[in-house]
C-alpha positions as CSV (number, residue, x, y, z in Angstrom):
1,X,33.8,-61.9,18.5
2,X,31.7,-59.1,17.6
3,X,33.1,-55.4,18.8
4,X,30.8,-53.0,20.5
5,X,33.7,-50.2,21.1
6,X,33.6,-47.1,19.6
7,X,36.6,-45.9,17.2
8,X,38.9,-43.4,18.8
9,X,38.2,-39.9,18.7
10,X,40.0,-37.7,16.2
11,X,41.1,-34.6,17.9
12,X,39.4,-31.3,18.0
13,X,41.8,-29.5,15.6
14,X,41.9,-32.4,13.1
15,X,38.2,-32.2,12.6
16,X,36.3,-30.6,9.5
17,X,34.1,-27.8,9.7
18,X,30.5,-29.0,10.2
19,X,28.3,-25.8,11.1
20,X,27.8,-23.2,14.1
21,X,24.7,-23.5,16.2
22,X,23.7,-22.0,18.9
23,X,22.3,-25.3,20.7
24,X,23.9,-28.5,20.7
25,X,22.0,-31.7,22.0
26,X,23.8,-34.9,22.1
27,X,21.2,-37.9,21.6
28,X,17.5,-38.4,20.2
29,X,15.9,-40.4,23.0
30,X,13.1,-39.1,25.3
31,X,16.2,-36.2,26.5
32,X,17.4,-35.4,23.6
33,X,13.4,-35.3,21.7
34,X,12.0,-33.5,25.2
35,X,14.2,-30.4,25.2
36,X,14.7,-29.8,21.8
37,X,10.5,-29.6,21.8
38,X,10.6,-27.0,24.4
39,X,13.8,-25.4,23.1
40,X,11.7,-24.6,20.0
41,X,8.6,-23.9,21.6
42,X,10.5,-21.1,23.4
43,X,12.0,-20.0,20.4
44,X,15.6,-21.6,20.3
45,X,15.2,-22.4,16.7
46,X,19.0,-22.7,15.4
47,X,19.5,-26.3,17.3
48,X,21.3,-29.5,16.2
49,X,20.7,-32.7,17.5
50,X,23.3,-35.1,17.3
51,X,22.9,-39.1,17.2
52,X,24.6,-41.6,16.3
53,X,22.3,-44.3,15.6
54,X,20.2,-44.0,12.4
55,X,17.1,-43.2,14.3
56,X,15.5,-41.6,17.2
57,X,14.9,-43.8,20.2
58,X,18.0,-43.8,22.2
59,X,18.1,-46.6,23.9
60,X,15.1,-47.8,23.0
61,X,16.3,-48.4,19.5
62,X,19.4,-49.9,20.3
63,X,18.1,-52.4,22.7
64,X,16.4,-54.8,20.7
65,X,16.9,-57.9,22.5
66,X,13.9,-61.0,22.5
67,X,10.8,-59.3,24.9
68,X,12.5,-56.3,25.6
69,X,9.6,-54.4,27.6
70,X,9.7,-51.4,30.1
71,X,9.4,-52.1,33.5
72,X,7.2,-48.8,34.5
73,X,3.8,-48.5,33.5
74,X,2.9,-47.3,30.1
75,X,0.7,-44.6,31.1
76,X,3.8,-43.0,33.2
77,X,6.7,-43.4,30.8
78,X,5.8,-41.1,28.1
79,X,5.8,-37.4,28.3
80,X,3.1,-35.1,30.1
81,X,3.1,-33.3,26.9
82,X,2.4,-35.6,24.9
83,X,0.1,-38.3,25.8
84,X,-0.1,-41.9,23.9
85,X,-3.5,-43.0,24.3
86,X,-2.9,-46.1,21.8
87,X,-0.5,-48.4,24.0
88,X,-2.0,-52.1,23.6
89,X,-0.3,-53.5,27.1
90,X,0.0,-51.6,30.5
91,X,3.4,-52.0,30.2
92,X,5.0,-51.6,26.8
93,X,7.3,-53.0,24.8
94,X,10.0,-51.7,23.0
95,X,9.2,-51.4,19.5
96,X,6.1,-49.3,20.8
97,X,7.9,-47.4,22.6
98,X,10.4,-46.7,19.9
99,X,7.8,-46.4,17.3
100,X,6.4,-43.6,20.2
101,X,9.3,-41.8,20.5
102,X,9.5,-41.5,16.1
103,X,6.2,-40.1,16.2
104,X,7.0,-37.6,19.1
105,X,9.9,-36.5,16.4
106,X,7.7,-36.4,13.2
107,X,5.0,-34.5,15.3
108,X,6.9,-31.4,16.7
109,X,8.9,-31.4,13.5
110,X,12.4,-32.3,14.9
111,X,13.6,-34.3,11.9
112,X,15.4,-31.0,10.1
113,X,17.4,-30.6,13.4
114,X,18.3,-34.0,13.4
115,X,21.8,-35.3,12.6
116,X,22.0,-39.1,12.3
117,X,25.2,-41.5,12.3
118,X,27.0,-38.4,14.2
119,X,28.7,-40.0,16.7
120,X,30.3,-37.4,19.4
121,X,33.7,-37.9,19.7
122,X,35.2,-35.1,22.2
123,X,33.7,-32.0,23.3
124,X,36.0,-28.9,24.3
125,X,35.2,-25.3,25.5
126,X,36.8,-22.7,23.9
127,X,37.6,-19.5,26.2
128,X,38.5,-17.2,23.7
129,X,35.5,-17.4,21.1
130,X,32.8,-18.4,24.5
131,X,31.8,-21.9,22.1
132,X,32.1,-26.0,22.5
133,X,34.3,-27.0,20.2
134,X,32.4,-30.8,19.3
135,X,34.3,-33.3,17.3
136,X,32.0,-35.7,15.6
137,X,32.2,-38.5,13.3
138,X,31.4,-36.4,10.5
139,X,33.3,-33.1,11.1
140,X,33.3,-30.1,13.4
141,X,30.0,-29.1,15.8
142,X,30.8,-25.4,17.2
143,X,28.0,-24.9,19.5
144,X,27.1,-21.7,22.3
145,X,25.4,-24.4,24.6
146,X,26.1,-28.2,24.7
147,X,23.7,-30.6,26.5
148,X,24.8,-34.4,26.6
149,X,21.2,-36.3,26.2
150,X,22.4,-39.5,26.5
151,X,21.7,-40.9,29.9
152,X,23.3,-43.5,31.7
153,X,22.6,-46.6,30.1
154,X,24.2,-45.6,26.8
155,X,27.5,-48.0,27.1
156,X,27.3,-51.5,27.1
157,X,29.7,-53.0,29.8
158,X,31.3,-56.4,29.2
159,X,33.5,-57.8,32.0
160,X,37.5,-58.8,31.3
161,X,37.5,-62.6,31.6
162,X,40.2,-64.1,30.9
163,X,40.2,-65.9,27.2
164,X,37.2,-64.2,26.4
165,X,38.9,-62.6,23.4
166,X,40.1,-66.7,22.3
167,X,36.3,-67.6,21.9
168,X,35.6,-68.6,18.6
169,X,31.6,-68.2,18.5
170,X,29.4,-65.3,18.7
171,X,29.5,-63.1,21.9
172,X,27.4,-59.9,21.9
173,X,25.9,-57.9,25.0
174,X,22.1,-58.0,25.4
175,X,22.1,-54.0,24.5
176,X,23.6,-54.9,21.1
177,X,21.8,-58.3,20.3
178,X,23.5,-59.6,17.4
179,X,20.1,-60.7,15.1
180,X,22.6,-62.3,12.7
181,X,23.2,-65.2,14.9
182,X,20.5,-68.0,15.3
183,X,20.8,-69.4,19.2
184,X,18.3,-72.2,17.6
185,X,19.4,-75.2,18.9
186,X,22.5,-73.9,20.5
187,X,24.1,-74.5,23.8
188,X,24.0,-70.2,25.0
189,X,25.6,-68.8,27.8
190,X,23.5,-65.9,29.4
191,X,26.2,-63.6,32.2
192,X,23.9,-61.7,34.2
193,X,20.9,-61.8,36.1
194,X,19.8,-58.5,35.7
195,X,16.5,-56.2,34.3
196,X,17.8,-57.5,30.7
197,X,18.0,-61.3,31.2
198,X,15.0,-61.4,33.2
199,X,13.4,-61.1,30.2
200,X,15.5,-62.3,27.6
201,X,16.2,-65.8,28.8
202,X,12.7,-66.5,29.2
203,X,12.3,-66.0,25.4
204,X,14.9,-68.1,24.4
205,X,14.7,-70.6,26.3
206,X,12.3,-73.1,24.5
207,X,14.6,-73.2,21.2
208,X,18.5,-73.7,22.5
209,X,19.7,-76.9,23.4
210,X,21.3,-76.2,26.5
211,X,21.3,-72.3,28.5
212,X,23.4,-71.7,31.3
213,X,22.5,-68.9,33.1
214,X,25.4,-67.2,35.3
215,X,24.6,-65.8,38.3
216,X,26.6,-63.6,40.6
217,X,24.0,-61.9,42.8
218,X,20.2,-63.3,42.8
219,X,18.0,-60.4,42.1
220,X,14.8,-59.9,43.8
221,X,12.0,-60.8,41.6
222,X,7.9,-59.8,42.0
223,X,5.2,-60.4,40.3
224,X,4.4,-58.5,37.2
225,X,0.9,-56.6,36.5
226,X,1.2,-56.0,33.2
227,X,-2.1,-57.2,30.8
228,X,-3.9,-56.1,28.0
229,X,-5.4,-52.7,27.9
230,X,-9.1,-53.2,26.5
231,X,-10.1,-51.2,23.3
232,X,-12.9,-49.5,25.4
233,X,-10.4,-48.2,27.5
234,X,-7.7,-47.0,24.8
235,X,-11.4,-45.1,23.0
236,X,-12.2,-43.2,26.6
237,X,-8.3,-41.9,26.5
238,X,-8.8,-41.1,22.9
239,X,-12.1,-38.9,23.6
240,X,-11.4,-38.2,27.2
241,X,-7.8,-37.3,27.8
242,X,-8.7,-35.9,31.1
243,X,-9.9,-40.0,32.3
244,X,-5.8,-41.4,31.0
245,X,-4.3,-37.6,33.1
246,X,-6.3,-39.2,36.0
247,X,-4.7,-42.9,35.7
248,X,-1.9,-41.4,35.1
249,X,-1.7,-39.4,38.4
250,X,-2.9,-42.3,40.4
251,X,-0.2,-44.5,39.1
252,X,2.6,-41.8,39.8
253,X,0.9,-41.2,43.6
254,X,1.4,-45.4,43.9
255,X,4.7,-45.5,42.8
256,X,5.8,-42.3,44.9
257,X,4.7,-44.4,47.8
258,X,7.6,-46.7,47.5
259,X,10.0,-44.1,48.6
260,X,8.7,-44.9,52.3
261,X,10.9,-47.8,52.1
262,X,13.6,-47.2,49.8
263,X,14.3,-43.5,51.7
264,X,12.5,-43.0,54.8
265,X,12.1,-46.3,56.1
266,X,13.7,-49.6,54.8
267,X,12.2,-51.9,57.1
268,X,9.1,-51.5,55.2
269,X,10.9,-53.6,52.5
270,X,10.3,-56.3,54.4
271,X,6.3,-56.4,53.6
272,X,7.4,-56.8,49.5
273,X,10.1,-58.8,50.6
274,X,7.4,-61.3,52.3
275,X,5.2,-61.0,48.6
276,X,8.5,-61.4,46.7
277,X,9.1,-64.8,48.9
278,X,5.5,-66.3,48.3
279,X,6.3,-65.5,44.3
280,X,9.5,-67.4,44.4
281,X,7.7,-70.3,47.0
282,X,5.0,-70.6,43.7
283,X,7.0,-70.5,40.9
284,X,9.9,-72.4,42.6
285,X,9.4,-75.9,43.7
286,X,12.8,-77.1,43.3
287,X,13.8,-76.2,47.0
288,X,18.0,-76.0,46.2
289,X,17.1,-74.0,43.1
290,X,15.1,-72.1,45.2
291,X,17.6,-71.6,47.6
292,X,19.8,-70.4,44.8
293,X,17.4,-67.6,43.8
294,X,16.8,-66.4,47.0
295,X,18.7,-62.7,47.8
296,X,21.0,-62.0,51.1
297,X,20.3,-58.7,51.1
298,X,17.5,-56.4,51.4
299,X,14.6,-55.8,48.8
300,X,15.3,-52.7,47.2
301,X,19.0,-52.7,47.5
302,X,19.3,-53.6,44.1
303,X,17.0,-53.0,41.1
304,X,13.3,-54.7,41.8
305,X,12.5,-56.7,38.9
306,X,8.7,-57.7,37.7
307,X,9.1,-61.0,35.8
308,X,6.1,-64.0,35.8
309,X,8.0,-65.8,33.4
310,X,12.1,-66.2,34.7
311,X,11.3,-68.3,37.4
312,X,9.4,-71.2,35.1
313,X,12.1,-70.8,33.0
314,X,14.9,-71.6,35.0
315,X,13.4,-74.7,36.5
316,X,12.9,-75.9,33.0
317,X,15.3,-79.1,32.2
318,X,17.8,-77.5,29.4
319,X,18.5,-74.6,31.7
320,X,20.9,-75.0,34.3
321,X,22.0,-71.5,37.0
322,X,25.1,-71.2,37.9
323,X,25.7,-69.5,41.4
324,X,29.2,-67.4,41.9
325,X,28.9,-65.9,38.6
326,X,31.3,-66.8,35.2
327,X,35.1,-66.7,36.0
328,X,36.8,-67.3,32.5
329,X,36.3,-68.3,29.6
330,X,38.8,-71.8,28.4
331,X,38.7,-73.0,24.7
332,X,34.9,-73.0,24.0
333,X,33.6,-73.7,27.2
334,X,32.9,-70.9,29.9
335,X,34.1,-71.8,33.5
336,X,32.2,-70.6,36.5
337,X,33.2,-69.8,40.0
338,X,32.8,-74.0,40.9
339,X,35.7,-74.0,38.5
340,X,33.5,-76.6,36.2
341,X,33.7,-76.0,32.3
342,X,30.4,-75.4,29.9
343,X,30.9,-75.9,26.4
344,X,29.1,-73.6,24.8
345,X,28.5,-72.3,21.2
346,X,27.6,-68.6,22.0
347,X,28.0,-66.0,25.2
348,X,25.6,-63.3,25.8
349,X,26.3,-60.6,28.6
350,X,23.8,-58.8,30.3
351,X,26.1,-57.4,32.5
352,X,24.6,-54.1,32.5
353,X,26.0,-50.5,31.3
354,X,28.6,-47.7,32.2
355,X,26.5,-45.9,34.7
356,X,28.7,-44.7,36.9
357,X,32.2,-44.6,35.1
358,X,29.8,-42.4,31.9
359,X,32.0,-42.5,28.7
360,X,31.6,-39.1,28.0
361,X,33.0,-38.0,31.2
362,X,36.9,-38.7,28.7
363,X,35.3,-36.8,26.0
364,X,34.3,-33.5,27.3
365,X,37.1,-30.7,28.4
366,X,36.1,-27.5,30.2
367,X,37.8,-24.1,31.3
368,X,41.5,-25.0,30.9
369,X,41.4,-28.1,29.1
370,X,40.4,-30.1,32.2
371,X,38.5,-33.4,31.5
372,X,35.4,-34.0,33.1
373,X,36.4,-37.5,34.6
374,X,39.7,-35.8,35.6
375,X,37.1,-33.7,38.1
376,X,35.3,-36.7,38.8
377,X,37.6,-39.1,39.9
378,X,35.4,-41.9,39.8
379,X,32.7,-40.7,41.5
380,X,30.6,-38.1,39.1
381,X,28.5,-35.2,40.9
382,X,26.7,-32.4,39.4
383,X,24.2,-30.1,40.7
384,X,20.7,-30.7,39.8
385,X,22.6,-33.6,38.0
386,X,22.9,-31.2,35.4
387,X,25.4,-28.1,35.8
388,X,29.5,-28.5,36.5
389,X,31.3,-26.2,37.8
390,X,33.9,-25.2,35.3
391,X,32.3,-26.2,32.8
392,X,30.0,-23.3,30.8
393,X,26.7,-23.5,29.0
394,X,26.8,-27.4,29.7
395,X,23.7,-28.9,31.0
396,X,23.6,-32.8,31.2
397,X,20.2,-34.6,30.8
398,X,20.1,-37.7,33.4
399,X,23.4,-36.5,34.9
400,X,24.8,-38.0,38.6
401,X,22.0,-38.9,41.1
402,X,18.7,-38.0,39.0
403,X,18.0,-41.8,38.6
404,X,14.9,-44.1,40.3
405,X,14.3,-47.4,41.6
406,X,10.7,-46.9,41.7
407,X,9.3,-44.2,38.7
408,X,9.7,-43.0,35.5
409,X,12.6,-41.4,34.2
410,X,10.5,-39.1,32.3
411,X,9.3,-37.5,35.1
412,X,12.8,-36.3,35.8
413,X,13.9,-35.7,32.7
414,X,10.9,-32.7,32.3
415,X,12.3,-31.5,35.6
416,X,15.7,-31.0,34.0
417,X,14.5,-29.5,30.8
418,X,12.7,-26.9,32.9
419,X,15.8,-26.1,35.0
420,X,17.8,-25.8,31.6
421,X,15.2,-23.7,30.2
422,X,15.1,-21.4,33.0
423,X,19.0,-21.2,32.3
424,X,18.1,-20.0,29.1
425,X,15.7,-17.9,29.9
426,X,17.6,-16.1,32.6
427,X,20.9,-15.5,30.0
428,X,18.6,-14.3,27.7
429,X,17.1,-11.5,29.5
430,X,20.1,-10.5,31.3
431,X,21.9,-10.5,27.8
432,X,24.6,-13.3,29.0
433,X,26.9,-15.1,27.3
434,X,27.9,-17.8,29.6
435,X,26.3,-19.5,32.9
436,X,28.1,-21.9,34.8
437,X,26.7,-22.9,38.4
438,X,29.5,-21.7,41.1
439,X,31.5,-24.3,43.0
440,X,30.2,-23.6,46.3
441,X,26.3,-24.1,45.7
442,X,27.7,-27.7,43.6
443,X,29.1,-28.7,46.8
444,X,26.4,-27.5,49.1
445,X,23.8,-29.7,46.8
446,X,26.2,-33.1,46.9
447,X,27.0,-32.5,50.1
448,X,22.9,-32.5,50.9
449,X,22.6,-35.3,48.4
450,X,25.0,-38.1,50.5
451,X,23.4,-37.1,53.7
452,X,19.9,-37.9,52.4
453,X,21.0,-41.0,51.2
454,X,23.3,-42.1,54.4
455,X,20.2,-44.5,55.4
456,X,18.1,-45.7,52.3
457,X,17.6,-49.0,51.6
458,X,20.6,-48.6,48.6
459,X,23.4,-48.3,51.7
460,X,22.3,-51.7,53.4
461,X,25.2,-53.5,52.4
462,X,24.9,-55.1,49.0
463,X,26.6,-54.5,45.7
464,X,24.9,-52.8,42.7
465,X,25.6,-50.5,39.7
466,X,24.2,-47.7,41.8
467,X,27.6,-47.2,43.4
468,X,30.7,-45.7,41.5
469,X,34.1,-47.0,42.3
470,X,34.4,-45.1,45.6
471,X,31.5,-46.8,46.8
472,X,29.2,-43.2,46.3
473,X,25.7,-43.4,45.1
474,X,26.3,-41.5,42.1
475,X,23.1,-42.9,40.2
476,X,20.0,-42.2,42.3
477,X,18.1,-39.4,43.5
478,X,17.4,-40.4,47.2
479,X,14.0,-38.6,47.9
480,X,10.5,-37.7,46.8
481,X,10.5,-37.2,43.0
482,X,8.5,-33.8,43.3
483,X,10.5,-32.2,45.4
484,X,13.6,-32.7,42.8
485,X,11.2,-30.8,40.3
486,X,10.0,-28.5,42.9
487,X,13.4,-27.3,43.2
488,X,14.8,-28.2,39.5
489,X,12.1,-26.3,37.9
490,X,12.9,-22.7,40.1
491,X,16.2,-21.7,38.4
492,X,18.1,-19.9,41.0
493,X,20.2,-17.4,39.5
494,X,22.1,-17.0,42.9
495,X,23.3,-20.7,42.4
496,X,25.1,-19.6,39.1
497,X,27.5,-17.3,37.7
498,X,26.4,-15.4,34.1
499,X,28.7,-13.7,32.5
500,X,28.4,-10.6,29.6
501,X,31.4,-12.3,28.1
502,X,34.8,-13.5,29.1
503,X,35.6,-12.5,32.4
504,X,32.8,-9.9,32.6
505,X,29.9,-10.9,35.1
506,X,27.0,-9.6,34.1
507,X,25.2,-6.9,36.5
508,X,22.0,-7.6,38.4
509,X,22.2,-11.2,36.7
510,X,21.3,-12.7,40.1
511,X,17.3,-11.4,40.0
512,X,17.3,-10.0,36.3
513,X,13.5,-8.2,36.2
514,X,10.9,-8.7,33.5
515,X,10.7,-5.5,32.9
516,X,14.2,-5.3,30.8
517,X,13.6,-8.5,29.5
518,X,12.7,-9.2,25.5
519,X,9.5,-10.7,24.6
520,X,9.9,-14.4,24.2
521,X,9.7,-15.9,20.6
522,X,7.6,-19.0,20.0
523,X,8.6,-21.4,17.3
524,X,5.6,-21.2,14.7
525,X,6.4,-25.1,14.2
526,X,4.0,-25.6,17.4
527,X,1.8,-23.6,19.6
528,X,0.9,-23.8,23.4
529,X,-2.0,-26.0,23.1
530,X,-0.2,-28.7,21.2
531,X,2.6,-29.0,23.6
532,X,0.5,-29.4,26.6
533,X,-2.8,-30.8,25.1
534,X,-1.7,-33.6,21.8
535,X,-2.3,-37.0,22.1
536,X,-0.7,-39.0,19.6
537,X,-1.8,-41.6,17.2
538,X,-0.4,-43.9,14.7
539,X,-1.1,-46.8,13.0
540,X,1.9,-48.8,13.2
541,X,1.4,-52.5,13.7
542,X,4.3,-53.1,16.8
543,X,3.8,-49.2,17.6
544,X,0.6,-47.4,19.4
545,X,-2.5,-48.8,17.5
């Protein structure tokens, strides 16, 4: 059975001496790549980036499963900054968007920042010296400001059947696909019906034997727009990148529109619901398969997935779905909730990620030694989804409640870099050592946070990975996305606490004036018209063309 845990962390005190920076980043996705760019273009040079895999891409170089493909539109999920003209579909795949991302780090020079196969293994604030104390797999990290880049969808999550570890084949999650094992004539499990195996199972399909797909809830399934963007179109972006800024606005205003029904109105589900219905009706014929596939709960409620080919597939003949879910796992055969047993030569799970229970939640100690899932307690909450209270010169990247069910996560990802960036600025000028957001304002922000979301679509009654173990919607931000980087983007000093040093506040920090502030430094590794104006090509043949 192939392992996808981490080893345990060594602690703090055992750990070599690696180096002192002044920035820390945690992960080399689009978080991790986005705010060291702007760290640098503001003149944070002295910066490490730490990630474990042997590349940049986050997780769009560990996921590597058969069509893996984004589900927002191309033109959306890529920074502002930095626009791709080059993608070949108007939804992309992975390897471009990998091969996107390692162009984003080669152009703003990232790479001597970069610290691959550094796995984090427990972050801890020290009082006394004002510095995270960051084990890693290869030594010691000491670091002024720490900022966990990770996102949610980091940690694969494989259920606890019973017998699972007796299994004698290959098992691997869908986020770690195991390319080692040929499913060529195999009979495959597939446990999950989620945003993975929607488009997984539809690739493998035509070469097992046999593929039993376990369902536990059906997942509402629409039709997917993607096609081909035409070379005349990919030359106009090149030569006009005012014409992609334009498609790229109108597909933002489109998707924005959703939040009528998830947010302000969730009846208005029902109008998708009726187009998700006629997709299934097409694509369906088999009327007790069809009742199979059909949701009890309201559109929206759980992630909205665009698939043309999952529904074909399952009606093919080698492919049989099994309602209830998969219960245990007996010899080599996997039993589902009918109790019936499935021989089978391999099990794949695409049973989705630790969003809400984050791993790094038992790595990282703040003031006092106290463990951020300690201050948790199962249901994580940050302000801004990115400050803790008690915990100084942290800021998370896609912390608690700054995820969508209808946009980009890039979007708010820039929104959070600007809001850290402002925290920087503002201990700059005022000459601060530390910044930590105060309790109350923390509180005041959740507090807003489950009020808003008391009657979106996500509180109708169904069971998702939204919702944290106290039932809390810990993963989504439940409004407009501009007005999360209206407010993100204006730090508020009054919401935060700076300090001159331990125990010292600093004076005035509240509204510090530009008159006493230094000149900013620019990083002369990029200018301003790069980082607002570069479109990027390559010539990769998976990547941009």
């Amino acid at each position: 059975m192939t392992s996808i845990t981490e080893p345990a962390a060594p602690p703090v005190a055992d750990a070599a001496p690696l180096g002192e920076f002044d920035i820390a980043i945690v992960g080399a996705g689009f978080s991790g790549l986005g705010m060291a760019i702007k760290l640098k273009q503001a003149g944070f040079d002295d910066l490490v980036m730490l990630e474990r895999a042997d590349e940049v891409g986050g997780t769009w170089w560990s996921n590597t499963y058969p069509d893996c493909a984004c589900d927002v539109p191309s033109h959306l999920y890529s920074f502002s900054f930095a626009p791709n003209p080059n993608w070949s579909q108007t939804y992309s795949t992975q390897p471009q968007i990998r091969d996107y991302l390692r162009t984003i780090a080669d152009h703003y020079e990232l790479r001597p920042h970069l610290r691959f196969g550094h796995a984090v293994r427990e972050a801890r604030w020290d009082e006394a010296t004002g510095r995270w104390e960051i084990a890693t797999s290869h030594g010691l990290v000491r670091a002024r400001v720490l900022i966990p880049a990770m996102g949610p969808l980091t940690e694969p999550r494989i259920p606890d059947l019973p017998g699972l570890s007796e299994f004698d084949g290959p098992v691997f999650h869908s986020a770690r696909w195991d390319h080692s094992v040929d499913l060529s004539g195999k009979r495959v499990a597939a446990v999950g019906t989620g945003a993975s195996a929607i488009q997984f199972v539809p690739a493998i399909q035509p070469r097992v034997e046999k593929l039993y797909v376990f369902q536990r809830t059906a997942p509402w399934v629409v039709p997917h727009p993607n096609r081909p963007i035409r070379d005349v179109e990919r030359r106009l972006y090149r030569t006009l990148p005012a014409a992609q800024r334009l498609v790229r606005g109108a597909i933002y205003t489109a998707r924005e529109a959703l939040v009528l029904g998830f947010v302000k109105r969730p009846r208005l589900m029902r109008v998708l619901e009726r187009g998700a219905r006629r997709h299934m009706e097409r694509q369906v014929p088999d009327p007790e398969l069809r009742a199979k596939l059909t949701p009890d709960y309201t559109l929206g409620c759980k992630r909205i997935l665009p698939s043309n080919r999952w529904y074909p597939a399952l009606g093919k003949p080698n492919v049989e779905l099994v309602s209830g879910g998969a219960r245990e796992v007996r010899g080599n055969a996997i039993v589902g909730a009918d109790g019936v047993e499935r021989p089978v030569d391999a099990i794949v799970f695409a049973t989705g990620f630790h969003a809400t229970d984050m791993p790094i939640g038992r790595a990282v100690r703040g003031r006092d030694g106290r463990l951020l899932d300690d201050l948790w307690q199962g249901s994580p909450r940050a302000y801004l989804g990115t400050a803790v209270a008690g915990f100084p010169n942290l800021f998370f990247l896609l912390g608690p409640n700054t995820g969508l069910g209808h946009s980009s996560m890039v979007y708010m990802i820039e929104s959070q870099i600007a809001h850290v960036m402002g925290a920087l600025e503002t201990m700059r000028r005022a000459g601060a050592a530390t910044v930590e957001v105060r309790p109350e304002a923390q509180e005041r922000y959740n507090a807003e946070l489950d009020a808003r979301m008391a009657g979106t679509v996500w509180n109708t009654g169904c069971a998702s990975w939204y919702l944290d173990e106290t039932g809390r919607n810990a993963t989504l931000w439940p409004d407009w996305t501009w007005r999360f980087r209206r407010r993100a983007a204006r730090f508020d000093p009054a919401a935060y606490e700076l300090r001159a040093g331990v125990g010292a506040a600093v004076a005035g920090a509240q509204s510090p004036t530009a008159a006493s502030m230094p000149p900013t430094r620019r990083s002369s590794t990029s200018s301003p018209g790069v980082a607002h104006t570069s479109s990027l090509r390559t010539s990769t043949s998976t990547g941009p063309a």
